[in-house]
N, C-alpha and C positions, 0 to 999 in steps of 0.2 A: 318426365312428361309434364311437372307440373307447370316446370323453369318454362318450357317450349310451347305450355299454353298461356303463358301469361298469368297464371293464376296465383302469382306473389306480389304483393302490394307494398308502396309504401306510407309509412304514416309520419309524422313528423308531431312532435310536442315542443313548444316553443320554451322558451329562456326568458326572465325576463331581470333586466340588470335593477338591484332594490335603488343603486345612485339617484334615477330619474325616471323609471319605472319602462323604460324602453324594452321594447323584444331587443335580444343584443343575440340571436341564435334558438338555435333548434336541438333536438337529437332525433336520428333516425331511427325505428321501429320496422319491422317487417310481419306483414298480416299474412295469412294463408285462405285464399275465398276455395275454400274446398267446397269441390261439385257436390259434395251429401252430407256435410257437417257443418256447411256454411262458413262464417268467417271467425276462424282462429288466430287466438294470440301468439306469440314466437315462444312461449313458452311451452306449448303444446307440441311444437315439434322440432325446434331449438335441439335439444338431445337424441333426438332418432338423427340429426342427419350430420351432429359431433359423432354418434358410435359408428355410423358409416364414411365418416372421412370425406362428408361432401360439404360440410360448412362453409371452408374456402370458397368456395363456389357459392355461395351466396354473402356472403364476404363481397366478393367480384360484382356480384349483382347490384346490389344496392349501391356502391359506389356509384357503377356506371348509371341507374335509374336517379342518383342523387344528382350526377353532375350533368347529364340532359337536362333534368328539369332547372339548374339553377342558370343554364346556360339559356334556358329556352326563358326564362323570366329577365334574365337582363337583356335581353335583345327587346323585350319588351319595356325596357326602362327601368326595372323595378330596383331596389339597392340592392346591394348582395346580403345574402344572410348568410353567417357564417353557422355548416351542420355538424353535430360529431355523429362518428360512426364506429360502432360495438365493434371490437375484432377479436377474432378465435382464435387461440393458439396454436390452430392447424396453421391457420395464414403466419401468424407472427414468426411461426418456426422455418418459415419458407425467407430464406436470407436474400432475396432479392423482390420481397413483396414491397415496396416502399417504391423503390424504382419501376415497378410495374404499373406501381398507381401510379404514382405521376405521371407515367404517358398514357393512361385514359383519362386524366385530367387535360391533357395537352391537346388532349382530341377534342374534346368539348371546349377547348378556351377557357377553361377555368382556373383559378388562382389557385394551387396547392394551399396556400393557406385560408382559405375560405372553406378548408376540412380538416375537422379535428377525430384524433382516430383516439378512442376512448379503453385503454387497456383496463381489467378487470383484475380481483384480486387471484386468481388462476396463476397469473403470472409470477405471482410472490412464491409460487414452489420450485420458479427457477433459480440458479445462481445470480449474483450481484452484478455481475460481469455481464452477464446475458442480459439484462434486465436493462442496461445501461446501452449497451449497443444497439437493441431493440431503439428505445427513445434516440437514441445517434440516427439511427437511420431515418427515422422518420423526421428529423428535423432536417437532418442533410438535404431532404427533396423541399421543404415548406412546409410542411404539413406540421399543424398544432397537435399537441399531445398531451391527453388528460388522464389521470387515475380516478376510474370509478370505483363506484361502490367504497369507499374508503371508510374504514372506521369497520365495515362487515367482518373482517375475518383478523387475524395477529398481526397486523401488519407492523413492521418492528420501524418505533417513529426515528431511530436512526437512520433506516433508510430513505426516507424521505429528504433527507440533506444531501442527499447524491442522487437522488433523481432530479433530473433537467425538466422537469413536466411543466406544463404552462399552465394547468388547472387542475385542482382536484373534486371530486365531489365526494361533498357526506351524505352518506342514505339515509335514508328514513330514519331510521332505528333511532339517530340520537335524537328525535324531537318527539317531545311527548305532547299530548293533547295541549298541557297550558305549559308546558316549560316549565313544570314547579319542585323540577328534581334540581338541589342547588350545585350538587359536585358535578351532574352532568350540564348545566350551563356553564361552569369553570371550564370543564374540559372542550367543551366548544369552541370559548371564549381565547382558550392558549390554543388551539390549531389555527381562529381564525387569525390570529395576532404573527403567529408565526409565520404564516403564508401572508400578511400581509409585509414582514419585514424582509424575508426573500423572495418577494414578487411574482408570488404564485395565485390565482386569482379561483376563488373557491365559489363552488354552485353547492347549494341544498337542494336533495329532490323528494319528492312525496312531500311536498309541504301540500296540508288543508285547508288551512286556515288563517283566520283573518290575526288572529295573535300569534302564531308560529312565524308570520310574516313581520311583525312588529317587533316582534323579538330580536329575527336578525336584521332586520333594518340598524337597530340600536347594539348590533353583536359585532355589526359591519362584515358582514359577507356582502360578496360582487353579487349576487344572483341567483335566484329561484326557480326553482322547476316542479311544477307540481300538479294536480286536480284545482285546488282553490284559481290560480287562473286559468291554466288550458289542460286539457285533454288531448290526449295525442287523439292528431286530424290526419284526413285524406289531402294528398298536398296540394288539390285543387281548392280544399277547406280553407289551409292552411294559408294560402293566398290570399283567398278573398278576405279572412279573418283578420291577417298580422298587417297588411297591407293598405293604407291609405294617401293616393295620388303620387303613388309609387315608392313613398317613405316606409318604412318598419315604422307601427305606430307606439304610442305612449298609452301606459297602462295607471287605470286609476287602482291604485295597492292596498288603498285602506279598506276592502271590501271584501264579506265573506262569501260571496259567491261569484256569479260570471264576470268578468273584468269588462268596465269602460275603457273606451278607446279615445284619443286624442291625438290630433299632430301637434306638435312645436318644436321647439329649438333648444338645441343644447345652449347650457351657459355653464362657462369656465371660467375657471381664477384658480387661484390661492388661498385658501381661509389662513390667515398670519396672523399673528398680533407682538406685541413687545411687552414688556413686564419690569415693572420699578419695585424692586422689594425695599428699597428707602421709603417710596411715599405710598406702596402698595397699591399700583394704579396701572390701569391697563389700555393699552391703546390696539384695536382693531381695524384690519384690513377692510375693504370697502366693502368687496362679496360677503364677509361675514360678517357685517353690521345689522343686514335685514333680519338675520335670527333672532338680533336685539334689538329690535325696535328699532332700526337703524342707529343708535345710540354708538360714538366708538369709543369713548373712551371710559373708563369705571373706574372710580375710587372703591376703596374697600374691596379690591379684587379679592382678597382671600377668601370673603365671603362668599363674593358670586361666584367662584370655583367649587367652592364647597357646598353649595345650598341651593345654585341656581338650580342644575339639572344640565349646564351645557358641557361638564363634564362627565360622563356615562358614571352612573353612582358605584360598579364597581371597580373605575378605575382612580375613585377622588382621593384613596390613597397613596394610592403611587403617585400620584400627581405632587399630593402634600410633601410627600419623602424630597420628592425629585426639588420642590423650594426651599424646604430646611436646607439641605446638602451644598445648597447652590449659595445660599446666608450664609451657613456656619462654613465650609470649606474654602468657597472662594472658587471650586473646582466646575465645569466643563461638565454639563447633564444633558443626556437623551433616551427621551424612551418613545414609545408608542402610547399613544392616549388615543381613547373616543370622545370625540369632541361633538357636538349638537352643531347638525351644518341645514336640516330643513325640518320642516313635520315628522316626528316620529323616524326621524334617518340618525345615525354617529355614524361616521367613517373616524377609520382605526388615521391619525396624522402624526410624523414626526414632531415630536416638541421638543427644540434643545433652550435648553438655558445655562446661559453667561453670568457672571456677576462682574458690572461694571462699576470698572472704580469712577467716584465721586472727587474731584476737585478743589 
């Protein structure tokens, strides 16, 4: 009765990418405005209607309310925002659920990929096999594919090399008020490192605060989800909120409470540079000159690797390893470095070094 009075809602909590503070996406919530307990969270009754085997069916729902309303905002002009959406292992165990969604995506005109279906650790009590063909299918139609809750339960990190997933997210749990657990920043620090060398693009969610936010800026995760910017909204909210003269707006990040709003423009490049360990001198790329004063070239590079701060302090060792090896051997080095590319940002970048011979 409750499907047939409309009394399920959706709410959407935005994304926002730490690169350039953009909304870059959503996740969909489901609210229950019950006629005499008012409005409930999916937690309330999330589990009465898994032990009755009607989840699917809201499962169903929310897709089709999600891809109405995105349909109904680009006919309005607005950009697409890519949503993910929580799925239940009722649905997931239904072998032709992937192909179902995509023709209620097909109904509304909407891009398969402008919905990411968000599997939970639930699914890790299935076989390997199963787990893999699940993600097959959802890719085979468009559809992006993310592992929540990650980090929540055993999740065995060999398996992560055989799942295809296009996102994963870490819960809550691993960020502490100020981040001053040091084994757990390491272990952060090698999942973001590792997703960032097989191109899996990682979100934090339940972030609060203005230094949890600082932290992964400089840890290099893609993106944050949390209270400290948005609260999951009503989607008419959620519009007039993320939304300015039809752009996904820009989010000011260095703040511990409501986020500022701005329009601009992306800007791209390359952060490059080259490296003379003969005269110890470094020559940088143009987009990554502003970090330095616009300055591009640096004698006494070993120093300003070491001292500046544009190499993330805990990766100024390996960096150091990675130029002895590259002196003493002669041999062909790469690794993943954080490198200082804006205010309070590292993004995790390939560094390889040569040593070129001298004439």
């Amino acid at each position: 009765r409750s499907f047939e009075k409309k009394e399920f809602l959706i709410y959407l909590q935005p994304k926002v990418a730490l690169g350039d503070g953009r909304v870059s996406g959503a996740e969909a919530f489901v609210r229950w405005r019950h006629p005499q307990k008012g409005l409930l969270a999916s937690g309330m009754f999330v589990q009465t209607l898994e032990e009755y085997h009607v989840i699917d069916r809201m499962d169903r729902f929310v897709l089709e309310a999600i891809c109405s309303k995105q349909a109904e905002w680009m006919r309005e002009g607005l950009q697409p925002c890519a949503i993910s959406i929580n799925l239940s292992m009722d649905t997931i165990k239904k072998k032709d659920f992937a192909a179902d969604f995509a023709k209620i995506c097909r109904k509304y005109d909407v891009e398969t990929k402008l919905i990411e279906f968000e599997l939970n650790d639930k699914l890790l009590a299935e076989p390997r096999d199963f787990i893999c063909e699940v993600i097959g299918r959802i890719h085979e139609h468009g559809f992006k594919c993310s592992f929540g809750n990650f980090g929540s339960a055993a999740f065995p990190l060999r398996l992560l090399k055989d799942l295809e997933v296009d996102s994963i997210k870490l819960e809550s749990g691993f960020f502490g008020v100020e981040n001053n657990d040091r084994k757990n920043r390491f272990l952060i620090e090698a999942i973001l490192k590792y997703a960032a060398q097989v191109g899996i693009s990682t979100v934090a969610e339940g972030i609060e605060n203005a230094s949890q936010i600082r932290y992964l800026q400089q840890s290099g995760c893609d993106m944050i989800q949390g209270f400290c910017m948005f609260r999951p909204m009503s989607v008419e909210e959620f519009k007039n909120t993320v939304y300015s003269d039809g752009e996904l707006v820009y989010v000011q990040l260095n703040r511990d409470n409501n986020a500022d709003f701005s329009a601009g423009d992306d800007d791209g490049g390359i952060a490059m540079f080259s490296y003379s360990t003969l005269e110890d001198s470094v020559q940088f790329s143009e987009c990554f000159s502003p970090v330095l004063g616009g300055v591009k070239e640096h004698r006494n590079a070993n120093a300003l690797f070491m001292k500046s701060g544009i190499i993330h302090e805990n990766d100024r060792k390996d960096f150091l390893h990675m130029l002895d090896k590259c002196k003493k051997d002669g041999t062909n080095v790469e690794n993943m470095i954080r490198f200082y590319v804006a205010e309070d940002r590292y993004e995790w970048l390939t560094v390889r070094l040569h040593r070129v011979s001298v004439l």
